[in-house]
Backbone as a chain_set.jsonl record, in Angstrom:
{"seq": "XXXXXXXXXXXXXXXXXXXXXXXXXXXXXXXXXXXXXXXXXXXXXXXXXXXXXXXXXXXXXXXXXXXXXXXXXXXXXXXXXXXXXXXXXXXXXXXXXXXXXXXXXXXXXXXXXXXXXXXXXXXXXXXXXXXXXXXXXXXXXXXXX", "coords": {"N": [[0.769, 36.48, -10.091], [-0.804, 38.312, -8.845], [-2.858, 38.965, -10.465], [-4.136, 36.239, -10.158], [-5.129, 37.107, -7.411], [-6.925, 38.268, -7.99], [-8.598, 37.658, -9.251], [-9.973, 35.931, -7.459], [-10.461, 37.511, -5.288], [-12.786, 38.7, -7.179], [-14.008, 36.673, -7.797], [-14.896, 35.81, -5.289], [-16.541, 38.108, -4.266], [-18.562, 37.992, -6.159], [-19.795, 35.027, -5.732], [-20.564, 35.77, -2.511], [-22.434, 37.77, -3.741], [-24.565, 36.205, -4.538], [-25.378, 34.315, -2.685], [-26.181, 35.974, -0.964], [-29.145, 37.464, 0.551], [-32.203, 38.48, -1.48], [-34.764, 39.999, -3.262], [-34.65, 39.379, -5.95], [-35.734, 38.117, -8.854], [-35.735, 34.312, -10.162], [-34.599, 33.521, -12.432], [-32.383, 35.49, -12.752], [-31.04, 34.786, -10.2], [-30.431, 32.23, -10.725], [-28.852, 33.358, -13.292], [-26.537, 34.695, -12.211], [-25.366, 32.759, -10.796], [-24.485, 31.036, -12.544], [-22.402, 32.847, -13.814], [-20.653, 33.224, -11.561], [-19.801, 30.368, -11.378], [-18.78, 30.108, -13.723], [-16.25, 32.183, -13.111], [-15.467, 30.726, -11.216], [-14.254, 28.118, -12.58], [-12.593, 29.298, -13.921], [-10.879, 31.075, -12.595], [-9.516, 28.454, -11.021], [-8.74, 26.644, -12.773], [-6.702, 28.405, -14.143], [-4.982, 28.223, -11.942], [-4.144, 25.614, -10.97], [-2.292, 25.314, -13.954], [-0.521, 27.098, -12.762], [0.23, 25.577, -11.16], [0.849, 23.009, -11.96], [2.794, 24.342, -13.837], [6.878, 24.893, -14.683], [8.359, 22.658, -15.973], [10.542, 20.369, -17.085], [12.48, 20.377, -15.111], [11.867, 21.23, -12.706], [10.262, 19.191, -12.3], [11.921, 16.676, -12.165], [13.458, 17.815, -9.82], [11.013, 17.572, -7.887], [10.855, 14.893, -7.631], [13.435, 13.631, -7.43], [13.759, 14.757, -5.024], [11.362, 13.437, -3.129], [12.72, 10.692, -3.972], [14.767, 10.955, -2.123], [13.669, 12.178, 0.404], [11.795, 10.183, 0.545], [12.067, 7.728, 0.371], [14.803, 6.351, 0.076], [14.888, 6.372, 3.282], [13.048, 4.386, 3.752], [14.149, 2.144, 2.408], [15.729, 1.741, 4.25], [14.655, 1.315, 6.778], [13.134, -0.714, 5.882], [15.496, -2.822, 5.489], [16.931, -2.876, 7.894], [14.599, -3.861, 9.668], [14.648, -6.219, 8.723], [17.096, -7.333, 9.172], [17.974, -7.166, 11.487], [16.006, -6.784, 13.277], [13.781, -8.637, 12.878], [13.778, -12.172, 13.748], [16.143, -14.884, 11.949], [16.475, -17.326, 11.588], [13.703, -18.739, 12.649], [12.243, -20.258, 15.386], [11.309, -23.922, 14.706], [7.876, -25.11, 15.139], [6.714, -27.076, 17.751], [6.374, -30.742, 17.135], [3.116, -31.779, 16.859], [0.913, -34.786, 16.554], [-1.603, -34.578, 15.555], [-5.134, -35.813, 14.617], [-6.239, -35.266, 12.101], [-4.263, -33.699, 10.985], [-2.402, -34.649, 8.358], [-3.658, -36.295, 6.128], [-4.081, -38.47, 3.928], [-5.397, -39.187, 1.122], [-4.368, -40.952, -1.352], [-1.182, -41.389, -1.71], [1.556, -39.133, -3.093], [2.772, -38.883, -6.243], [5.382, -38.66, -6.306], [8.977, -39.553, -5.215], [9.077, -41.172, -2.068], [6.399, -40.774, -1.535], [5.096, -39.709, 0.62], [6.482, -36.984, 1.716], [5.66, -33.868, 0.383], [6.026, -31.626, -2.528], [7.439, -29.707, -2.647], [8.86, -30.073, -0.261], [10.047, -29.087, 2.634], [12.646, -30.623, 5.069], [13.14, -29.681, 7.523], [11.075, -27.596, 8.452], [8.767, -29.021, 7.437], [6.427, -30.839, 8.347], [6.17, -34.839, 8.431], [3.443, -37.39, 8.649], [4.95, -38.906, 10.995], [6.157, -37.052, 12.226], [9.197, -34.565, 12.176], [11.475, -34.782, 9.523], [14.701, -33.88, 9.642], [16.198, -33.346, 12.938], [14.168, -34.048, 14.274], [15.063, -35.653, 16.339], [15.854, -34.74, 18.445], [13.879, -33.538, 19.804], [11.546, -34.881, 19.931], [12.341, -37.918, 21.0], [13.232, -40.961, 19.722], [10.888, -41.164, 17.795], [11.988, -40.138, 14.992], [11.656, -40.274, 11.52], [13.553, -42.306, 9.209], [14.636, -42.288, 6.348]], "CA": [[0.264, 36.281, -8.735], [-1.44, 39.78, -8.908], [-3.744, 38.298, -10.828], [-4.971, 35.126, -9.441], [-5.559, 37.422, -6.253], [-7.903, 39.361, -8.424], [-9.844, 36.369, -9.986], [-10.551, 34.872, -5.956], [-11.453, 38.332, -4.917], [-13.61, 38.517, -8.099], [-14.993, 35.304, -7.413], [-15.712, 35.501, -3.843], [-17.4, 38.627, -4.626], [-19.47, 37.26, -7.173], [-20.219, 34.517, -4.758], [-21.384, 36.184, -1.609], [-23.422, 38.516, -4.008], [-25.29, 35.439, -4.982], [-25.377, 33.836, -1.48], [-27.167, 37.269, 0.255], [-30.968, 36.942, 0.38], [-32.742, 39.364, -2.272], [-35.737, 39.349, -3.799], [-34.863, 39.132, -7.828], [-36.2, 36.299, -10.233], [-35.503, 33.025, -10.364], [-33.34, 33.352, -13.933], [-31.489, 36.157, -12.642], [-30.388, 34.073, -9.578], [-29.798, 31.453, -12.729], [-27.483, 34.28, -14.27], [-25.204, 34.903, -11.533], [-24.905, 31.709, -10.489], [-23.815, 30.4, -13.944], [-21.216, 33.7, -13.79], [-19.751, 32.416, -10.545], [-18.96, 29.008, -12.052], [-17.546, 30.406, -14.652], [-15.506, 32.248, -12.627], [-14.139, 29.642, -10.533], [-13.596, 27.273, -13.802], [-11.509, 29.729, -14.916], [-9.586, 30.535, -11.205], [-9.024, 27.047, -10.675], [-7.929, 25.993, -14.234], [-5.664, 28.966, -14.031], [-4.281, 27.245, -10.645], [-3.645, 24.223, -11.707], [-1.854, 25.717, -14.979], [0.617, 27.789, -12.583], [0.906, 24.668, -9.839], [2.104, 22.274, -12.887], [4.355, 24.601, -14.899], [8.084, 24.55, -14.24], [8.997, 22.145, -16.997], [11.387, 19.17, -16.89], [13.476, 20.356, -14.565], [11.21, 21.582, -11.458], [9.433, 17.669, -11.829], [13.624, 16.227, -11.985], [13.905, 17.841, -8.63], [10.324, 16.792, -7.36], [11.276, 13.385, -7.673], [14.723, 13.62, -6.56], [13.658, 14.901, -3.197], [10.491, 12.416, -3.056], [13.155, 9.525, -3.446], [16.139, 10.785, -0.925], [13.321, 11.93, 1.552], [10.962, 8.872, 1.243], [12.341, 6.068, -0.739], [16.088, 5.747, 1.025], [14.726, 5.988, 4.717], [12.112, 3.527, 4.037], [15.205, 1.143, 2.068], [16.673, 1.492, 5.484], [13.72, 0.945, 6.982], [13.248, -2.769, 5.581], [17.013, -3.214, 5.562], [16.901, -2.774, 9.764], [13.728, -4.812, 10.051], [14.745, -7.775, 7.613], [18.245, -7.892, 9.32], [17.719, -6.897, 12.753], [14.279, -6.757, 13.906], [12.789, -9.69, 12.48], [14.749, -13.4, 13.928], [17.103, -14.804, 11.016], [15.771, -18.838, 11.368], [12.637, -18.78, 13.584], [11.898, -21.848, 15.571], [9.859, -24.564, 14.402], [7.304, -25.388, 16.276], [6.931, -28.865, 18.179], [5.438, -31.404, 16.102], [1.341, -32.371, 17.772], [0.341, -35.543, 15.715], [-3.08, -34.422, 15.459], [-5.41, -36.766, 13.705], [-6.479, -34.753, 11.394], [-3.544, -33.333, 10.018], [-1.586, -35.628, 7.048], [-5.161, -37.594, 5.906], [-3.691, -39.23, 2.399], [-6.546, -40.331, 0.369], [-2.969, -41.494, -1.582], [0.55, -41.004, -1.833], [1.833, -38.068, -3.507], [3.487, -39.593, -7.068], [6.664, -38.822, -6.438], [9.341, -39.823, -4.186], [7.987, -42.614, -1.364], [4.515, -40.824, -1.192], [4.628, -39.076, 1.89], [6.476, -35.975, 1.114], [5.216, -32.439, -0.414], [6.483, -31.714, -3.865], [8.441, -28.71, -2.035], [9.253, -30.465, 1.348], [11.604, -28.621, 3.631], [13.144, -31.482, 6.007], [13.403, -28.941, 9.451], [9.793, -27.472, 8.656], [7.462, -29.673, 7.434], [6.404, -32.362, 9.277], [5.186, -35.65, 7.884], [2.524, -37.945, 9.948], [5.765, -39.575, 11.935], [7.277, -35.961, 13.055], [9.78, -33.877, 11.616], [12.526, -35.786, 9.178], [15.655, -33.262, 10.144], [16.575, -32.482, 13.923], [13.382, -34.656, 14.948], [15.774, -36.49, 17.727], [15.905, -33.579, 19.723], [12.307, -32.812, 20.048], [10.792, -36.574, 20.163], [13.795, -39.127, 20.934], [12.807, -42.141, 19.441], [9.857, -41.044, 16.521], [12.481, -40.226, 13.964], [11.418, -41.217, 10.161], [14.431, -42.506, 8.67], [14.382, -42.885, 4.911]], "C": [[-0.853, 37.284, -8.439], [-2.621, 39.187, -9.608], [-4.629, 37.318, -10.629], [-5.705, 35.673, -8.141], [-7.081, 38.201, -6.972], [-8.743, 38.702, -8.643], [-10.342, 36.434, -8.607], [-11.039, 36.212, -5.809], [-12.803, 38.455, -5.788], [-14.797, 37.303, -7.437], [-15.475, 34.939, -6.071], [-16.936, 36.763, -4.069], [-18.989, 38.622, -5.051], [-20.697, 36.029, -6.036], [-21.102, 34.632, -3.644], [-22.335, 37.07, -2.457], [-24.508, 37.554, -4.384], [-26.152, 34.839, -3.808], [-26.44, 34.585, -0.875], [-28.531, 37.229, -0.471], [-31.089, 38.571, -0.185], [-33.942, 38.95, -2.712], [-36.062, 39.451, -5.497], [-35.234, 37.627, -7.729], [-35.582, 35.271, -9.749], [-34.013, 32.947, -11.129], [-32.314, 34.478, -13.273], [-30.597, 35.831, -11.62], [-29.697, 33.048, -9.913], [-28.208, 31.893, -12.806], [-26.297, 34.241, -13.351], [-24.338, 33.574, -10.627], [-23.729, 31.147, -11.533], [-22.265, 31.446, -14.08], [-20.106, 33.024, -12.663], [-19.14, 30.818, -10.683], [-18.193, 29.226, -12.782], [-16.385, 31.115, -14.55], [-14.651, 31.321, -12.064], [-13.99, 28.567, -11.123], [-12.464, 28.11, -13.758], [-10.366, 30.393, -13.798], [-8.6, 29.693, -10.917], [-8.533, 25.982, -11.56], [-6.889, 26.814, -14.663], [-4.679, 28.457, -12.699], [-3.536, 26.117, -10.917], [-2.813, 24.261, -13.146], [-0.294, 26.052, -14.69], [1.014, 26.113, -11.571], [1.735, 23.363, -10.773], [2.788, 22.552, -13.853], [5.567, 24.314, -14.37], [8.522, 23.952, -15.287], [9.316, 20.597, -16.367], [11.959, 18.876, -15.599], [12.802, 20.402, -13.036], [10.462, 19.918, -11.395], [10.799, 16.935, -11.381], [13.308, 16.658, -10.225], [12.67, 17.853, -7.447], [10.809, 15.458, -6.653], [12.48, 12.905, -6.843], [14.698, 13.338, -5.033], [13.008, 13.841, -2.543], [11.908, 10.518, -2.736], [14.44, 9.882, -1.907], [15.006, 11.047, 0.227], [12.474, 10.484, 1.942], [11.453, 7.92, 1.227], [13.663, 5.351, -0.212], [15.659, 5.671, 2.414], [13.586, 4.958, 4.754], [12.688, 2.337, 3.079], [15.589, 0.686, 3.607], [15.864, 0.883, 6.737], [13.712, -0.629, 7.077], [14.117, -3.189, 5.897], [16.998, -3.876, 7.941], [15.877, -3.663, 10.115], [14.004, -6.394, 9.608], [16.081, -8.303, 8.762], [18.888, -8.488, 11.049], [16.993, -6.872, 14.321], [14.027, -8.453, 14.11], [14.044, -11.225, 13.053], [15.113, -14.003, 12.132], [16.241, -16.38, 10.606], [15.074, -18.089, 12.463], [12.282, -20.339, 13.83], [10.766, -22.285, 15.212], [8.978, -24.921, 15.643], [6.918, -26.806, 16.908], [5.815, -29.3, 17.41], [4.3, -32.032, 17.115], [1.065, -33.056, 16.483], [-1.048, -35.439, 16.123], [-3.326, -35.137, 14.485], [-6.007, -36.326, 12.598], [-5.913, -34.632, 10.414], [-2.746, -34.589, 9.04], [-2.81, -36.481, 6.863], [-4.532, -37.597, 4.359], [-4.838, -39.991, 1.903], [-5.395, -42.048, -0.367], [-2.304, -40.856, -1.547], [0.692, -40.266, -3.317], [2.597, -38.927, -4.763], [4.674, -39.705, -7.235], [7.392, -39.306, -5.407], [8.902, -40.828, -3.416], [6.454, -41.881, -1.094], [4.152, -40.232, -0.287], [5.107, -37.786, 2.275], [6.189, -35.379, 0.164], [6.081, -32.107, -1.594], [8.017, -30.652, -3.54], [8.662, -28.829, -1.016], [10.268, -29.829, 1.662], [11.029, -29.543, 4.914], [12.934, -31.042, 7.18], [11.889, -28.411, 9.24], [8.4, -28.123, 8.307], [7.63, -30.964, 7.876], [5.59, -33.632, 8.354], [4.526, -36.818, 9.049], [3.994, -38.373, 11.003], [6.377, -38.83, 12.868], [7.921, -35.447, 11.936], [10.994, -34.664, 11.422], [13.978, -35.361, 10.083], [15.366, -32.468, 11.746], [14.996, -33.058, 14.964], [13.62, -35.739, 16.248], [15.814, -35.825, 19.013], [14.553, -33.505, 20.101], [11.728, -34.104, 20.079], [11.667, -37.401, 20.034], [12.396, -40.269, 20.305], [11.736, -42.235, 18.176], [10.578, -40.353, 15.311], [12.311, -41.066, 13.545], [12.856, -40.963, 9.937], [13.846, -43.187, 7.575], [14.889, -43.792, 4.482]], "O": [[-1.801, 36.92, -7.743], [-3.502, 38.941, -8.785], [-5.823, 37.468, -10.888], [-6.669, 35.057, -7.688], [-8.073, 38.559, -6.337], [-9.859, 39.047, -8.254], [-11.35, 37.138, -8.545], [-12.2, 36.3, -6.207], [-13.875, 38.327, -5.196], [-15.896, 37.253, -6.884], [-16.244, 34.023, -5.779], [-18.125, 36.443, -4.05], [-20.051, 39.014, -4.568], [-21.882, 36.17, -5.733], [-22.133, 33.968, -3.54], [-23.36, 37.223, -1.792], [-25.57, 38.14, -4.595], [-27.382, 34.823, -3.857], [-27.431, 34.069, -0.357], [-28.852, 37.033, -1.643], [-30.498, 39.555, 0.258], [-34.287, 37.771, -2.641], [-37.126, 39.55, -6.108], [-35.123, 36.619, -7.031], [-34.816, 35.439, -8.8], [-32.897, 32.572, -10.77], [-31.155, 34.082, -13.395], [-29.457, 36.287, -11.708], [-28.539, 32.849, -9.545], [-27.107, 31.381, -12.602], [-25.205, 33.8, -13.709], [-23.237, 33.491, -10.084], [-22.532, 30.923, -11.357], [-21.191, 30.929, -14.386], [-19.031, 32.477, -12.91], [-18.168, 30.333, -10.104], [-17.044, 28.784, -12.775], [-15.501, 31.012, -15.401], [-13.46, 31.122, -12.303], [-13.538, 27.695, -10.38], [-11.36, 27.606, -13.552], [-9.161, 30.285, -14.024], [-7.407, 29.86, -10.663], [-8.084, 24.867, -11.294], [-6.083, 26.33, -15.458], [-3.463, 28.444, -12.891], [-2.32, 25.965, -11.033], [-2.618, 23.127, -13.584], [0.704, 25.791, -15.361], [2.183, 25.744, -11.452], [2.823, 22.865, -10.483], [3.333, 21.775, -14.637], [5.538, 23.439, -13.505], [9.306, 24.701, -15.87], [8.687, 19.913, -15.559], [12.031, 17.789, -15.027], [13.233, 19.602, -12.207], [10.139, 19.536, -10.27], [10.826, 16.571, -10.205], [12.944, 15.764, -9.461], [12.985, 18.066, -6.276], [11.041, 15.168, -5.479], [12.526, 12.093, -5.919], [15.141, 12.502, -4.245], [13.558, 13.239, -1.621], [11.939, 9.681, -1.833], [14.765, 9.123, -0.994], [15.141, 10.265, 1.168], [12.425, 9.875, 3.01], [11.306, 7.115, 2.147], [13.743, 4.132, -0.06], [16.156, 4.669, 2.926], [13.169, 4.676, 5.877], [11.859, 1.458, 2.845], [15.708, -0.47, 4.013], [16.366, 0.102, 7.545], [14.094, -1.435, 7.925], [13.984, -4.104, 6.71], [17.046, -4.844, 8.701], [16.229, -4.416, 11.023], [13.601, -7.435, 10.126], [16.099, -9.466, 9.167], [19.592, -9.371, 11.539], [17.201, -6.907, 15.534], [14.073, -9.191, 15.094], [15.193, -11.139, 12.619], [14.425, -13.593, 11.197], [15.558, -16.544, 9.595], [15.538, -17.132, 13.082], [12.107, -21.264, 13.037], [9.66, -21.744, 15.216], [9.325, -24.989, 16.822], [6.9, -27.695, 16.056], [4.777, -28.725, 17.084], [4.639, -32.722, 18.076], [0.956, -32.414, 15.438], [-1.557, -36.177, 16.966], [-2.526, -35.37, 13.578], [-6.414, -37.279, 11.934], [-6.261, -34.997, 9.291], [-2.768, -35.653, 9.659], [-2.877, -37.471, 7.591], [-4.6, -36.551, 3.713], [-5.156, -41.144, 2.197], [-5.448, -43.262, -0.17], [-2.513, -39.656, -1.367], [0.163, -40.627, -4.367], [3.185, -39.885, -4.261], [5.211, -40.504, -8.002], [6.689, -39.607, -4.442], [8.191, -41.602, -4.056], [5.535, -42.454, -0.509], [2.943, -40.066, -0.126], [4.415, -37.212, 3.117], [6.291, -35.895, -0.949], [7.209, -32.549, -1.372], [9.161, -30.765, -3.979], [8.763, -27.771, -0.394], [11.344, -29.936, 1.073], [9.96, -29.526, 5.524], [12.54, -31.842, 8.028], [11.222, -28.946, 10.126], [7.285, -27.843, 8.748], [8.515, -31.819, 7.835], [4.573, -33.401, 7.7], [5.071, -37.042, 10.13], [3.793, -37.859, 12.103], [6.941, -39.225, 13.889], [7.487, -35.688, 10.809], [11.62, -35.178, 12.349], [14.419, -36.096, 10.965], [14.678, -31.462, 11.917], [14.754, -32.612, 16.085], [12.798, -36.387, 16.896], [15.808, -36.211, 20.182], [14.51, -33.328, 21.318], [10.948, -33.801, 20.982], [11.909, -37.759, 18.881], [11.172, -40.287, 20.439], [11.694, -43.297, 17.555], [9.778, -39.915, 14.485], [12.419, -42.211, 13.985], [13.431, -39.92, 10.245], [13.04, -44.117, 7.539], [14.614, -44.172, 3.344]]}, "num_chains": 1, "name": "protein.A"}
């Protein structure tokens, strides 16, 4: 530790002696420049030497902490939003036969032609309305298959 304090003093040193207005050369402003880099290469690659030793064991209990402080309260997190927060079914929304929507150049190859390869009955609607629970919401424009 004694040491690294010595480099930064060193190297601030070095630094402000470079910094303060004089009137040497060019190259000799060069020289001490090039010294002061090479100081704080060799500061800051000693830094980074002491900030990731430890071994196995000091990263083990990085990690550790990283998951119990971040990684379980932000499980619990989702958990509370997915279960709690967020509605479970969300209502569909009323079927508007807009003329736009369902334009069939043709019929889909499977099935009668007018359901989606992955049709869900309560949310997708086909031109007539919605197959499942479409009695409630438009008496009388239930498709029956």
């Amino acid at each position: 530790m004694h040491c690294v304090r010595a480099k930064k003093k060193k190297f601030v040193i070095i630094l402000f002696d470079y910094l303060s207005p004089s009137k040497d050369k060019m190259a000799s402003r060069l020289s001490r420049l090039n010294v002061a880099l090479q100081v704080c290469k060799r500061f800051y690659s000693a830094q980074a030497a002491e900030a990731h030793g430890g071994g196995h064991g000091e990263s083990y209990k990085t990690w550790r902490n990283a998951f119990f402080i971040l990684g379980v309260p932000a499980v619990v997190a989702v958990y509370y939003n997915a279960y709690y927060v967020m509605p479970q079914h969300p209502e569909r929304p009323e079927f508007v036969p807009y003329a736009h929507l369902h334009l069939r150049g043709r019929k889909f190859p499977w099935g009668d032609g007018n359901h989606s390869l992955f049709h869900n009955p309560y949310y997708n609607a086909i031109p007539e309305g919605y197959d499942e629970g479409s009695e409630e919401l438009h008496p009388g424009k239930h498709h029956h298959h």
